[in-house]
N, C-alpha and C positions, 0 to 999 in steps of 0.2 A: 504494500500500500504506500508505504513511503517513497520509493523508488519514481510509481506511477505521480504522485503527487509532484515529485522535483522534475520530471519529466514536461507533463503539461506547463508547470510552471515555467521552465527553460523552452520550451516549444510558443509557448503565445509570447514570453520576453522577445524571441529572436523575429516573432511576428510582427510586434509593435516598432522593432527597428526596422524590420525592411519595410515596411510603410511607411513612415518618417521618411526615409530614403526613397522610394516612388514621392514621395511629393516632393520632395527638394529636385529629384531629375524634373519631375512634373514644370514646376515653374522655370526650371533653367531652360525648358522646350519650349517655354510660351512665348520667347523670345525668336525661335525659328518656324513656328508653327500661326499660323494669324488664321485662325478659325476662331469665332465669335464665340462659338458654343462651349468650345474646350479652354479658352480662359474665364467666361464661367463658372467650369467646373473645377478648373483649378481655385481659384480664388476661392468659390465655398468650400472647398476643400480646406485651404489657408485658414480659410475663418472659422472653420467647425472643426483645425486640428485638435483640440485641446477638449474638443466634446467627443472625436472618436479615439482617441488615447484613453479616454474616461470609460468608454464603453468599451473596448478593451480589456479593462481592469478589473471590472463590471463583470466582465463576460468569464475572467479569468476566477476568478472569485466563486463565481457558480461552476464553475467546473472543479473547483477544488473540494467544492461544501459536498457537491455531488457525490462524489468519490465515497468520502465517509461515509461511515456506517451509524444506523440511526442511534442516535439524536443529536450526534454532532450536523448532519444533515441538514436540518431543519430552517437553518437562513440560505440556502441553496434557491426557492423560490424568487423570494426578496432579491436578489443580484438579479436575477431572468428576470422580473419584472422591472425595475428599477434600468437593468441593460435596455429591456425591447424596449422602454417607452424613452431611452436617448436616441434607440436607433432611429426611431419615428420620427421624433424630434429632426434628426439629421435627413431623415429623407422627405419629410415635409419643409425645409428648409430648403433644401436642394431642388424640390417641384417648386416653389416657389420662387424661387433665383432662376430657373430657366424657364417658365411660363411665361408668355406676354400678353396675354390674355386678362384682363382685370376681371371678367366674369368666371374664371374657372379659379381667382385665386380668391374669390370669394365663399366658394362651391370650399375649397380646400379650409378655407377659416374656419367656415360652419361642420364639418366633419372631424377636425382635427383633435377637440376638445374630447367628444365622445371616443373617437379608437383611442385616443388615450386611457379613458377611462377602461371600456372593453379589452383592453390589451392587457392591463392590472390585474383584473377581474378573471379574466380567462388564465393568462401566465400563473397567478397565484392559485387557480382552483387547479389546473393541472401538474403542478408543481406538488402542491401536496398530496394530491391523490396519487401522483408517482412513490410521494417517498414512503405512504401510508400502504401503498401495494407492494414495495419491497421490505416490507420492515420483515425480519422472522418471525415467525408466533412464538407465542412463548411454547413451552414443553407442556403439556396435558400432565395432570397429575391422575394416577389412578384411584378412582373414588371406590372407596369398599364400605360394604354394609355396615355396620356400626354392631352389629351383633358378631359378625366374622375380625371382626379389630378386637372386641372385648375377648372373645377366644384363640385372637394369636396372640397376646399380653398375656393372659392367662396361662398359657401353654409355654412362655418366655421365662415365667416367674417358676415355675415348677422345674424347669428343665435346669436355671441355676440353683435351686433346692437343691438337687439331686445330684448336683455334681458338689458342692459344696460337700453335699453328705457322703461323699465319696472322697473326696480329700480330705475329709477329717477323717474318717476308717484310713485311709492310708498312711497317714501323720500318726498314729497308735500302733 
């Protein structure tokens, strides 16, 4: 478990750098490349570095809580929800830096607030119903009649009687 833990960790760190580095080439291209649309996307890129770095972390986070075994599990959720609703964040950011349409970024206003919400809502209910479906059950204890329990105590007590009475004839 430990190994798999340092693993993902070391796996999304080296993610998070070579993304950082796609966008530093990203901007140094925007200078040989003169398409409208891809300095755009660079630029929200630029402005929402520090919001996908975040989600990132976010993302890193839920994968580590995952891992665990329950109950350490349990903020595993919370990072998925908390992550999708930056990821939204950044891609309703992103629709709306490239739209030019004022009636579709209005359409996008009025939707945004609600998947936010239904993204929480859903991410959290399946989040834990994931971690509540792998939990182990506990072990079944075996229930015995309560007249078969008074007669195997009974039969427990007699049997060290009788060896007691056997080691003291022996001691003589």
């Amino acid at each position: 478990m430990h190994k798999l833990v340092l693993r993902r960790l070391f796996s999304k760190l080296i993610g998070i750098i070579l993304f950082i580095l796609f966008v530093i080439i990203a901007n140094y291209l925007i200078t040989y490349i003169n398409e409208p649309l891809f300095t755009i996307i660079v630029e929200t890129l630029n402005d929402s570095l520090l919001i996908l770095v975040l989600l990132s972390f976010l993302y890193l986070g839920k994968e580590i809580f995952e891992i665990l075994e329950f109950p350490y599990n349990i903020p595993y959720p919370i990072f998925s929800a908390a992550a999708s609703v930056l990821l939204m964040y950044f891609l309703f950011s992103l629709l709306e830096s490239i739209n030019m349409n004022p009636e579709i970024t209005e359409v996008i206003l009025l939707v945004k607030y609600l998947a936010y919400l239904l993204v929480i809502v859903i991410v959290l209910a399946v989040g834990y119903t994931d971690i509540l479906s792998r939990r182990r059950p506990l072990p079944k204890l075996k229930r015995e009649e309560p007249k078969k329990v008074v007669k195997k105590a009974k039969k427990k007590k007699v049997a060290k009687k009788k060896t007691k009475k056997k080691t003291k004839k022996k001691k003589k």
